[in-house]
N, C-alpha and C positions, 0 to 999 in steps of 0.2 A: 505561381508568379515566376516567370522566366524571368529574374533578373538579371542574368548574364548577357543579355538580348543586348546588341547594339544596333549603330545607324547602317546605313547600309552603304556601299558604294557609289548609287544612281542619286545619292540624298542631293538635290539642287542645292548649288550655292549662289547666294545673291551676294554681290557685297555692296555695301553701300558707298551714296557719293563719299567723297571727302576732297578736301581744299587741295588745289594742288600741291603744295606746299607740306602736303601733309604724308608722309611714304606710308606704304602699303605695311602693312603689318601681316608677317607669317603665323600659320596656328602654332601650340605650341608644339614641339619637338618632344617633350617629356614631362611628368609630372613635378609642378614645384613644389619645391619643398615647403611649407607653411612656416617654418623655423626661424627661416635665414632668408626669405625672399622678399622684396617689395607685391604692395600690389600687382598683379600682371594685367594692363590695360592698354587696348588698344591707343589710348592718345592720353600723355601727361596733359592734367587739367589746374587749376592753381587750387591749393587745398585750401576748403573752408576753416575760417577760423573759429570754428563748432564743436562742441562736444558730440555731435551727434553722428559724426565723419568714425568708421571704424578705424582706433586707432593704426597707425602706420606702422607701426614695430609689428603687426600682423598676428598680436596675441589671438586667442581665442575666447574674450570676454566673458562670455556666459560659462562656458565650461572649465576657466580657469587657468588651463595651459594648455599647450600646444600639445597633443600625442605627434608621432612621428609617420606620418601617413605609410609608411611599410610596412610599421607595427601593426597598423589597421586595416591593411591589406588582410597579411596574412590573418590578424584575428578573423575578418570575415571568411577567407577562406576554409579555417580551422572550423568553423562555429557552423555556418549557412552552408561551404563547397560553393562559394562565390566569391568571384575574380572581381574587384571593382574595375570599369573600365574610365578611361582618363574623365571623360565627363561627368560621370558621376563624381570623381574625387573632384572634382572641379567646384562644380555647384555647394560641395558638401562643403568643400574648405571655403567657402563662398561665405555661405551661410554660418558657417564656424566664428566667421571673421567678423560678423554684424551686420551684413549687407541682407537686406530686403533681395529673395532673387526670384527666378522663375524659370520655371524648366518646361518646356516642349520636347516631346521625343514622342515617337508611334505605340501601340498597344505593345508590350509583349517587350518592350526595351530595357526595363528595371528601371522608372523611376520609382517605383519604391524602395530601392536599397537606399537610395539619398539620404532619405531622413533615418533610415537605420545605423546607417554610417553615423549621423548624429548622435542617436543614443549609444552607439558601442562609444564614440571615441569619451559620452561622459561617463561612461561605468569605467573603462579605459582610465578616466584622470580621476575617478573615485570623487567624483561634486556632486552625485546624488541629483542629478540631471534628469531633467523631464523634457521629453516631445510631447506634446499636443497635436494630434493628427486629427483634424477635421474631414469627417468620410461622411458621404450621404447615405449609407445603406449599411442594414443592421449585417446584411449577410456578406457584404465585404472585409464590416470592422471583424467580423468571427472570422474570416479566411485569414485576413491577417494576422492576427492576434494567435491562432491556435499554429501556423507556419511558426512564428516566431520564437514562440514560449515552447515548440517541440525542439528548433533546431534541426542538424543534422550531427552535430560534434560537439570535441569540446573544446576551450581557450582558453590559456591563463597568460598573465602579464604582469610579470613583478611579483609573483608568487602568488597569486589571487585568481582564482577561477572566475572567469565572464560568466555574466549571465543576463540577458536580455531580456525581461520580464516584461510585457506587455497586459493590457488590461483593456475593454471594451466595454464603457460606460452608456447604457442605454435601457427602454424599458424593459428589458429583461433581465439587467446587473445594476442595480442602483441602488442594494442598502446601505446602511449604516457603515459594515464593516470595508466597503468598498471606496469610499471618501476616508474612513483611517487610516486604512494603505497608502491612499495619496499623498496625504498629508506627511504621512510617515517617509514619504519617499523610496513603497516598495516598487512602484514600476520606472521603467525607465520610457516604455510609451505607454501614451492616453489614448486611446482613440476613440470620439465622441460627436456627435450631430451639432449642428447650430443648434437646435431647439434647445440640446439638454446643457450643452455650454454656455446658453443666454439665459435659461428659464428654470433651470435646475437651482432651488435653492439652495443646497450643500454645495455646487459649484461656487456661487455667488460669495460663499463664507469664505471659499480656499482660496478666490482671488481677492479677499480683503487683508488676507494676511502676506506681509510680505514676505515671510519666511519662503512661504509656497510660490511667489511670485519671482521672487529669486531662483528660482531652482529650474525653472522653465526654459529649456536652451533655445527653442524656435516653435512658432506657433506655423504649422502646415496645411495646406487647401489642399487635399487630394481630390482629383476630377475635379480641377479648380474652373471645365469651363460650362457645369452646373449652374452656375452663376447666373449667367446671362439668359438661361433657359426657367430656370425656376424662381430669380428673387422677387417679381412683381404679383404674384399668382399663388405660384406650387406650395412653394417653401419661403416665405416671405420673410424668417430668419436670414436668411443668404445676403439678404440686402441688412442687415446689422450686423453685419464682420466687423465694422469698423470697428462698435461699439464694445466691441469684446476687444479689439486691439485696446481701445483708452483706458478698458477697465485694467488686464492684464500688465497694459504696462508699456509705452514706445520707446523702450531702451530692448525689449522684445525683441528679434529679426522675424519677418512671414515669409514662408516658402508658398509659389502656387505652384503647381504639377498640370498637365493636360496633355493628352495626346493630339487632340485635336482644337486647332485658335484662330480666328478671325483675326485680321486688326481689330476689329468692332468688339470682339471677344475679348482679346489682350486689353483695351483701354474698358471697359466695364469691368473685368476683374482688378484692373490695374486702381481703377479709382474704388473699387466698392472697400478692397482691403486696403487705402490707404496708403498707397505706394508710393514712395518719392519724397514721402515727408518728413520723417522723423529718422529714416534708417538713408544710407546710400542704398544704391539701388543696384544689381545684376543679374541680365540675363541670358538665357542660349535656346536658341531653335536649330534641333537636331533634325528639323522635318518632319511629315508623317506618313511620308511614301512606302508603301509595302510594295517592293517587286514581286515577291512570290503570290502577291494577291490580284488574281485578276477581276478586270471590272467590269460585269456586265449590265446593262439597260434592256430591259422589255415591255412592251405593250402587253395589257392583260389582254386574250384572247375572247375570255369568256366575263361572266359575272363576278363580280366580289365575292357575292356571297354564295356561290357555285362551289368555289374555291379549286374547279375544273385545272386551273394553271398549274396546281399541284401537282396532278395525277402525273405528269414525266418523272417527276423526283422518285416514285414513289414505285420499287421493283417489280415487276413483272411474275407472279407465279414462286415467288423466293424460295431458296434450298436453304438459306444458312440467315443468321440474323447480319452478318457481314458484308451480306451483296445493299444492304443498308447504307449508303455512305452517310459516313457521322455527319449530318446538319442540325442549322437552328431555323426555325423559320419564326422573322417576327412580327407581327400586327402589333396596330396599334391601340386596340381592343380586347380586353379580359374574353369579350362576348366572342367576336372573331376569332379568338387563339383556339379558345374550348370548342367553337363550333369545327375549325379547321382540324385539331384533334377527333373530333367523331367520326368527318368524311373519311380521312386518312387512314384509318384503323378499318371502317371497315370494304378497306380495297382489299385486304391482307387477310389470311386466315387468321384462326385464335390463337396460336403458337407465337403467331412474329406480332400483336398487336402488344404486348410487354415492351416491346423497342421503341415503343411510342410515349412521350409525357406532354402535360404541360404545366406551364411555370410562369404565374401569375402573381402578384403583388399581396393578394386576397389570401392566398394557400397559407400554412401555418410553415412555422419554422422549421419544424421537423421533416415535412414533405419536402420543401426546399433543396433542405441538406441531402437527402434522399436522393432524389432527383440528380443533381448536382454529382454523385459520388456514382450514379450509377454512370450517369453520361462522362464521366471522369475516366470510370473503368469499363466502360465499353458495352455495357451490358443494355445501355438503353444508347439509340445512332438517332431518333429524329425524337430535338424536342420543341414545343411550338409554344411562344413565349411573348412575352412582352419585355418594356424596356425593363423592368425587372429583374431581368436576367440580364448580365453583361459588364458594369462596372465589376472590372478587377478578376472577372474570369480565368482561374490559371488553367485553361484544359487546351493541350498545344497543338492536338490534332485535329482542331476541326477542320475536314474536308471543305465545307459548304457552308454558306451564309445565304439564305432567299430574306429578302426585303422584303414585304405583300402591302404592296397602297404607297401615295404619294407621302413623304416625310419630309421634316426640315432633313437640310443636308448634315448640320452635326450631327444630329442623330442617325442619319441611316449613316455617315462613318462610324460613328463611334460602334453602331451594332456590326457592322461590316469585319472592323476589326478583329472582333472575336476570332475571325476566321483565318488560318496557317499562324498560328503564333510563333508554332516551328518554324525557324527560315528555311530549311531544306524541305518545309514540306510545301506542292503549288498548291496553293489553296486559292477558292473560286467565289465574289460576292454579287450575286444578280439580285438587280433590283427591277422588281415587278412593278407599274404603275398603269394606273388609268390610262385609257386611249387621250381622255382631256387636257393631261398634262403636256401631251406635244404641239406643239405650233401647227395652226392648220395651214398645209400645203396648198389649200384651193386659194386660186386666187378669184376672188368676188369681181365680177363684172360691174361696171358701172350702175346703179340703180338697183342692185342684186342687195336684198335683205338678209339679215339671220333670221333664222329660224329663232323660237322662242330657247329650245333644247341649245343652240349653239349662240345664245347668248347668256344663259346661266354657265357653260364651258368657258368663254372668254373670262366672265366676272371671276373663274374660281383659277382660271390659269394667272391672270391678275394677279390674283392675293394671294398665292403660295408662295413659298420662301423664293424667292431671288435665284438666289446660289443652287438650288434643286432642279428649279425650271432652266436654266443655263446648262447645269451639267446633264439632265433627262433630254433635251432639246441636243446637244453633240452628240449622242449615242446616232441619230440619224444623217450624223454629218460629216464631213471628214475631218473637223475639230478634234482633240486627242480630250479625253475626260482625263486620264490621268495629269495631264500636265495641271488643267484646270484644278483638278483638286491638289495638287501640290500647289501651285499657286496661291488658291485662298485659304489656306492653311500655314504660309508664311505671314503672320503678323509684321505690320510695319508702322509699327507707335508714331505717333509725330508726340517726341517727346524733346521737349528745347535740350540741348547739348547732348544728347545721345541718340549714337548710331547703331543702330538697333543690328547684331549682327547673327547673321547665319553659322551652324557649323557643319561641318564635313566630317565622315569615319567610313572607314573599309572595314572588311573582316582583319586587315590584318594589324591597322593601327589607327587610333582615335584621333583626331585632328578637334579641335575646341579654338574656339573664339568666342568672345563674351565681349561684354561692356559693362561700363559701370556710369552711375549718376551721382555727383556728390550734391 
């Protein structure tokens, strides 16, 4: 996890209307102080007369008192060898503050230091502080969790050594002694699925009690735009977030996380957790532009199941496992990954067919991890995967992302992602798709039929994602895809009294703008 990763320089800025009346408001200049500052908000609004408004002396509710954000600077750098950058302290003093917020930023940018930041500043004020991180996949909450609990250093503060204890509640750690911990208040983060935080009945006990329900500093949606793709269907928990909010508590604050958001995205996650009601509301789009990622579109030449498009990727006669450039390539099929794995192996002698995995939902955990740690260290460069593989991936070199068949467009970003996490590294994401996916250039003469074959293409160019068929359709045009995909990746809420706002960063300094909803 490259959390040191920020926005980049090219990140679009939109800003929104406002009254004339109303002046332009600069980002900020420097990190405020939580201590001593008011809210910092684009436009004074009149304060409800609610308890439910975070109050305005700008304590830190949950956690009890204010730490000194320098102090939490440095402990992160002591502890992790990470530098918070402004937006992060941002969202985190955000969240500190009570406010429901929401973070957009690209793969590889550090929104998970955010909620880290949260559990240091409670071990930090000694309140025996719980995050609740809500993560979809067993093999993320273990990347997480074993990063965190190793550290790189060490921190003390007030004469007390830090320690960031993390825990990953799922069917592989879910006995007895694992809920007396909880309850004990030995971790400082949870990290656990909808299923086991709705249906787990030892959860069910520790949010009856309010000891435990007190002690929770913010409940968090990592890959919060999961949501929209699996709550009707996949993972039909996603669509009861709320209900874990009412149980837990709406004095609670909810973080979402995303790299990648729709409007249509931002207001499905916005409504399923409950946003805007019980808590104020803030939040920030960092963008999701990678310059060093280039974008390319292709027609398959040959068959799908040929998997012939491959054979360029795929070296010539090789001397070294290195003339391998590290890629992913990913189907949308268990059966297509394994089969594209057999072709592929045997172009290559028996020497270099080791460089080859693949990494399926089906495989056990321990292959996974395997797999994972080889392509990590270099030792395996082509692995052929599904979506399976990719939330929360920290490997910064990959070279190549190949896309294989038409996909929704979150998806083929989010897998695209993967790809230069390193900024300085150019890293390349082609997406391969059917000839049907493109608009047909013949123009039909008057009286001219479709053929039976070019009427089932129209029905299926029809029904694919919108956003997919838009951006595979500009590959052939002099329309720019990247602009397109920065575009529909800035979300633009229609939410009454909030101006939903962009932000800006360079390498050399963070620029932030937020908003807020009372």
């Amino acid at each position: 996890m490259d959390v040191n990763e920020g926005p980049t320089a090219s990140s679009t800025h939109l800003s929104p209307a406002r009254p004339p009346s109303t002046p332009s408001r600069n980002p900020l200049s420097s990190i405020p102080d939580p201590a001593n500052s008011p809210f910092d908000t684009p436009r004074r609004r009149k304060t409800p007369s609610s308890t439910l408004r975070a109050p305005q002396s700008c304590k830190w509710p949950r956690i009890g008192k204010v730490i000194p954000v320098e102090d939490i600077v440095n402990a992160s750098q002591e502890l992790y060898g990470f530098t918070p950058r402004e937006w992060q302290i941002k969202i985190f003093t955000k969240a500190a503050e009570g406010f429901d917020t929401f973070g957009i930023a690209g793969t590889g940018s550090g929104k998970s230091l955010v909620f880290v930041l949260l559990a240091l500043a409670a071990e930090m004020a000694d309140c025996n502080g719980l995050v609740i991180v809500i993560s979809p996949l067993k093999s993320l909450q273990k990347d997480q969790v074993l990063r965190f609990n190793d550290g790189t250093g060490r921190a003390h503060y007030k004469g007390r050594e830090l320690k960031i204890s993390a825990v990953a509640v799922n069917e592989d750690n879910h006995d007895d002694a694992v809920f007396t911990q909880l309850g004990q208040g030995s971790f400082r983060l949870c990290y656990a699925s909808p299923e086991c935080l709705l249906r787990n009945t030892r959860f069910k006990k520790l949010f009856r009690r309010e000891h435990f329900r007190k002690r929770i500093i913010a409940m968090v949606v990592d890959e919060s735009h999961v949501i929209e793709a699996w709550k009707d269907e996949f993972r039909k928990d996603y669509n009861e977030l709320y209900t874990l909010r009412v149980i837990a508590g709406s004095e609670i604050p909810w973080m979402a996380l995303t790299a990648t958001c729709s409007t249509q995205t931002f207001e499905i996650i916005y409504t399923t957790l409950g946003m805007g009601g019980a808590r104020p509301f803030w939040g920030i789009d960092l963008g999701s532009d990678r310059p060093n990622l280039a974008q390319w579109v292709r027609p398959l030449e040959y068959s799908v199941a040929s998997m012939a498009d491959l054979f360029a990727f795929v070296p010539h006669a090789p001397q070294s496992p290195e003339q391998f450039e590290k890629t992913i390539f990913y189907f949308q099929t268990r059966q297509l990954t394994r089969h594209a794995l057999k072709i592929c192996r045997s172009l290559v002698s028996v020497q270099f067919r080791s460089v080859m995995y693949a990494f399926t939902a089906t495989a056990s955990e321990e292959f996974k991890d395997k797999v994972t740690d080889l392509f990590r260290t270099n030792e395996a460069r082509f692995i052929f995967a599904t979506l399976a593989l990719g939330m929360g991936l920290d490997i910064p070199d990959i070279f190549r992302v190949v896309i294989y068949g038409v996909d929704t467009f979150n998806d083929a970003f989010q897998k695209g992602g993967r790809g230069g996490r390193a900024r300085d590294l150019k890293a390349t994401m082609i997406w391969l798709v059917e000839p049907w996916a493109f608009n047909r250039s013949k123009v039909l003469e008057e009286g001219n039929k479709l053929s039976k074959r070019e009427h089932a293409e129209e029905e299926k160019r029809r029904t694919m994602d919108p956003a997919s068929r838009e951006y595979i359709n500009r590959s052939q045009s002099n329309l720019c895809m990247r602009a397109f995909a920065c575009n529909h990746f800035r979300p633009r809420p229609n939410l009454q009294g909030f101006p939903w706002y962009q932000a800006e960063g360079s390498d050399s300094e963070d620029e932030v703008e937020g908003a807020e909803v009372t």
